[in-house]
C-alpha positions in Angstrom: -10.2 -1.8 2.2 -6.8 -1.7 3.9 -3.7 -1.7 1.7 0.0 -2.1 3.2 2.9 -1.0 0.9 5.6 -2.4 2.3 9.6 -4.0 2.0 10.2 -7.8 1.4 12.6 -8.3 4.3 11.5 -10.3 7.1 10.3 -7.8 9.7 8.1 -6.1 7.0 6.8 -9.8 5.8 5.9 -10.2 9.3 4.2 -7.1 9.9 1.9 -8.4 6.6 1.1 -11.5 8.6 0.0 -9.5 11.9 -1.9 -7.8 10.3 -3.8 -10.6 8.0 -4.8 -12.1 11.7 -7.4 -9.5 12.3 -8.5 -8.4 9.2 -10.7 -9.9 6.6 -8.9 -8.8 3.2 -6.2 -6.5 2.7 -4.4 -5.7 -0.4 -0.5 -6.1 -0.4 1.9 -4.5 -2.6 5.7 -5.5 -2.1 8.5 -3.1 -3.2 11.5 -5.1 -3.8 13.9 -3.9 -1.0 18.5 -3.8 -1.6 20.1 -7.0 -0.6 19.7 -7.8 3.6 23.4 -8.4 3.8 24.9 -5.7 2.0 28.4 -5.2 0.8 31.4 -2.8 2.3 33.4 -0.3 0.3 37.0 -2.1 -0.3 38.4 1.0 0.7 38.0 0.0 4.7 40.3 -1.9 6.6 40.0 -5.6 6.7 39.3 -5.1 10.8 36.4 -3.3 10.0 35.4 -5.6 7.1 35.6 -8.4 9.5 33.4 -5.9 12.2 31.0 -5.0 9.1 30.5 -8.7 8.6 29.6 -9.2 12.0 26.9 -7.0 12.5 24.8 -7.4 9.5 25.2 -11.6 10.0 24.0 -11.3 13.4 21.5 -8.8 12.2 20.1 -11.4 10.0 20.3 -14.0 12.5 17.9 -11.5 14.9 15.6 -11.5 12.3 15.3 -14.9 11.1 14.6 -15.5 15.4 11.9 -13.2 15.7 10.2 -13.4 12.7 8.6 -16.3 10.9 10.5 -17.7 7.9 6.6 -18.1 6.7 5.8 -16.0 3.3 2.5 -14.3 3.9 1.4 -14.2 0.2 0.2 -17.3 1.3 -2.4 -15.9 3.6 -6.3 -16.1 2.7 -7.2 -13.0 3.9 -5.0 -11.7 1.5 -7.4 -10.2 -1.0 -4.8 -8.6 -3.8 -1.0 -9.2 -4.2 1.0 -6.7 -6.2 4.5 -6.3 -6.6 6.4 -3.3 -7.3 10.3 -1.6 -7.6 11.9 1.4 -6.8 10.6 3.3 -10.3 6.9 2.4 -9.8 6.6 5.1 -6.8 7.9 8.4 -9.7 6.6 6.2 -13.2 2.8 6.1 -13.0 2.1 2.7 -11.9 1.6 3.0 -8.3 -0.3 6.6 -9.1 -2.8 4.7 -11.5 -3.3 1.5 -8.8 -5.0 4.2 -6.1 -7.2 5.8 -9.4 -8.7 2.2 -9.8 -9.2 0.9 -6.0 -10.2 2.5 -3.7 -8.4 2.7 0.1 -9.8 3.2 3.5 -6.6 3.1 5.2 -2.8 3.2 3.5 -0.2 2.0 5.8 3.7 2.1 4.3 6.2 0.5 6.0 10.3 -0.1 5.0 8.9 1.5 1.2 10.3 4.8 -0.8 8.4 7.8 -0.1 5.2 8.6 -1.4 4.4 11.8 -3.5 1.7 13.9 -2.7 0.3 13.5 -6.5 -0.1 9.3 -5.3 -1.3 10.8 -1.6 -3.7 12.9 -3.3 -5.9 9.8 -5.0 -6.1 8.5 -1.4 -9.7 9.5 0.2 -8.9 7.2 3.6 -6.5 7.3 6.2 -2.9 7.4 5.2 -0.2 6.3 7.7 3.4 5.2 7.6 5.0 2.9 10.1 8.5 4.6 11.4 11.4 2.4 12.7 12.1 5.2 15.4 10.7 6.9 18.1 10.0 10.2 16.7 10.4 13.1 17.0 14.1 12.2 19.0 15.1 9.4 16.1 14.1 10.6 13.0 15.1 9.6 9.4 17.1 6.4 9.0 19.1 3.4 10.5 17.0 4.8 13.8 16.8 1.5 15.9 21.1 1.9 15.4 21.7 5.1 16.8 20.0 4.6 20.7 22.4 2.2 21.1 25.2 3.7 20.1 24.2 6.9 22.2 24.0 5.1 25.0 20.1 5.4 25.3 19.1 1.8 24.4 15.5 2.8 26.2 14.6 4.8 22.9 14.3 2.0 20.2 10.7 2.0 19.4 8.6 2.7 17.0 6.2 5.3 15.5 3.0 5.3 13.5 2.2 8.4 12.0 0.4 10.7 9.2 2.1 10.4 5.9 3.6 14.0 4.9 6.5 15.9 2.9 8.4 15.8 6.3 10.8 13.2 7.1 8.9 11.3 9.7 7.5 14.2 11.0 3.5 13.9 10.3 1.5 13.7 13.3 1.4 11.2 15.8 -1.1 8.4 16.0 0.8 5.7 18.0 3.9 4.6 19.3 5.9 1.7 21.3 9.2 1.4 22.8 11.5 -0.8 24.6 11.7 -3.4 27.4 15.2 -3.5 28.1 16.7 -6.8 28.7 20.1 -7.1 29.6 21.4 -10.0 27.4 20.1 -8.3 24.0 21.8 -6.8 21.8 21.5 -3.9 19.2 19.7 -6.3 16.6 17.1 -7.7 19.7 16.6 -4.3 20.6 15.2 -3.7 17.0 13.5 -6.9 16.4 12.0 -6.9 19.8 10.2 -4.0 19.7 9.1 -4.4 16.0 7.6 -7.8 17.0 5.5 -5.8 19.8 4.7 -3.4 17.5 3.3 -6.1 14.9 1.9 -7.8 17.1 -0.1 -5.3 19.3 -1.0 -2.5 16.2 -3.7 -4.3 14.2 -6.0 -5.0 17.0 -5.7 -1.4 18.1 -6.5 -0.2 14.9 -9.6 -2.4 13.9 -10.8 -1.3 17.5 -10.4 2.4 16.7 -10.7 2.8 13.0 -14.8 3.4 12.9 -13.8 6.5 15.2 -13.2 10.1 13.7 -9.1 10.3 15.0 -7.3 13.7 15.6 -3.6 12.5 15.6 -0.5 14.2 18.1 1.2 17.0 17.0 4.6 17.0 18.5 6.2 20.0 20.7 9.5 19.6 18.9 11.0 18.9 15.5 13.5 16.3 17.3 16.5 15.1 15.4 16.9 13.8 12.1 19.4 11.0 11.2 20.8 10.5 7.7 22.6 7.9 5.9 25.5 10.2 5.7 25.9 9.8 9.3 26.8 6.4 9.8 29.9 4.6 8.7 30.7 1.5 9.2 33.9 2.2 11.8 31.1 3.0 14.2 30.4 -0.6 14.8 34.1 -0.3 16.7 31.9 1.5 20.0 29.4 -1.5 19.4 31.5 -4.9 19.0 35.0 -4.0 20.4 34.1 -1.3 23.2 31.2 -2.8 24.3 31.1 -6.1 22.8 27.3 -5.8 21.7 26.2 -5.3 25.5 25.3 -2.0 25.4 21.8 -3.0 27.3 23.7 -4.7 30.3 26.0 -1.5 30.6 23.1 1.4 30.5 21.1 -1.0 33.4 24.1 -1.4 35.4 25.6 2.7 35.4 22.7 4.9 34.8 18.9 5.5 35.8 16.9 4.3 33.1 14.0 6.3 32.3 12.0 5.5 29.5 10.4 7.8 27.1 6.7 9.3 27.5 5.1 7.3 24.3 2.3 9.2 22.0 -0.9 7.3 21.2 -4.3 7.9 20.2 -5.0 4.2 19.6 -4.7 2.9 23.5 
């Protein structure tokens, strides 16, 4: 049995979907994720406001573009449906769902992180999907920071063991960016999260019968935090660049794109 544990925004619903295409029953549990257009501290000016705004709508507009509007509880080969919050991962609940059913492969994805007392009733395969091309963008809000660094070529993604470190278990697979010079910051993400989706199940269900030894990685990379990112950084994005970040790193540098880890290809 395969059970996903993942967000309720679009990219995560969408990944459910994928996923449902290839394999004949899966178990679903939804944590209930923070509100997809969140709100700014008063205490900014109403420039960046305005700027905040901005980048979260046309965030939700990338989203709502690449990913179906179509709700995949609705999906047959959807065996179980389970819903959960934020206080379910520390309260017993998710702790006592693993005692009673049994797992072959755990895949998390866009959820809080799971203790090692929940890992521990897990016999199978436990793997979390990273929005970030580890071990250079790890932690969170990684598909923002490329951009902003001027390295647009590093949005990707990561599949890898589930551990105490922050996106740092080994490597089973990852993808990464085709650039294309009309996207922006929110493409970047959604485009290469759609790959991801779409490629990921097939690869898996071709592999999984196999005894896998994962990719350790050479370096501990970087770790991004929340405490990092403010909203006056979307200024570099929408007023310096005007969201054409891609179009400017094609035009004035060599691109070279990062040697992706996989086991699965």
């Amino acid at each position: 049995m395969i059970t996903l544990i993942t967000g309720d925004h679009p990219r995560h619903k969408y990944l459910v979907d994928c996923f449902v295409k290839t394999f004949p029953k899966i178990t679903w549990i939804i944590q209930k994720r923070e509100n997809f257009l969140p709100n700014i501290d008063k205490s900014f000016s109403i420039e960046i406001k305005k700027l905040y705004q901005l980048h979260f709508k046309k965030r939700e507009e990338a989203e709502y573009k690449f990913f179906s509007l179509k709700n995949a509880k609705s999906k047959k080969n959807i065996s179980k449906i389970f819903e959960i919050n934020k206080v379910d991962f520390t309260n017993g609940k998710l702790k006592s769902f693993f005692k009673t059913n049994k797992t072959k492969l755990l895949i998390t994805y866009g959820c809080e992180k799971i203790s090692n007392e929940i890992l521990n009733e897990i016999k199978g395969y436990k793997w979390n999907i990273h929005g970030g091309l580890s071990p250079w963008y790890r932690g969170t809000i990684t598909h923002f920071w490329p951009t902003y660094m001027l390295e647009p070529e590093y949005t990707g993604m990561t599949l890898h063991e589930l551990t105490d470190k922050i996106d740092g278990g080994d490597i089973i697979h990852q993808n990464s960016i085709n650039l294309n010079p009309r996207d922006g910051i929110h493409e970047n993400a959604c485009r290469v999260v759609k790959n991801f989706s779409d490629t990921l199940p097939p690869l898996i269900k071709k592999k999984i019968k196999k005894k896998l030894t994962p990719i350790k990685s050479k370096t501990s990379g970087r770790i991004w935090t929340n405490r990092m990112w403010n909203p006056l950084l979307l200024n570099v994005i929408y007023n310096v660049f005007e969201d054409k970040i891609n179009k400017y790193c094609l035009e004035n540098k060599k691109i070279i794109k990062p040697k992706i880890k996989s086991i699965l290809i």
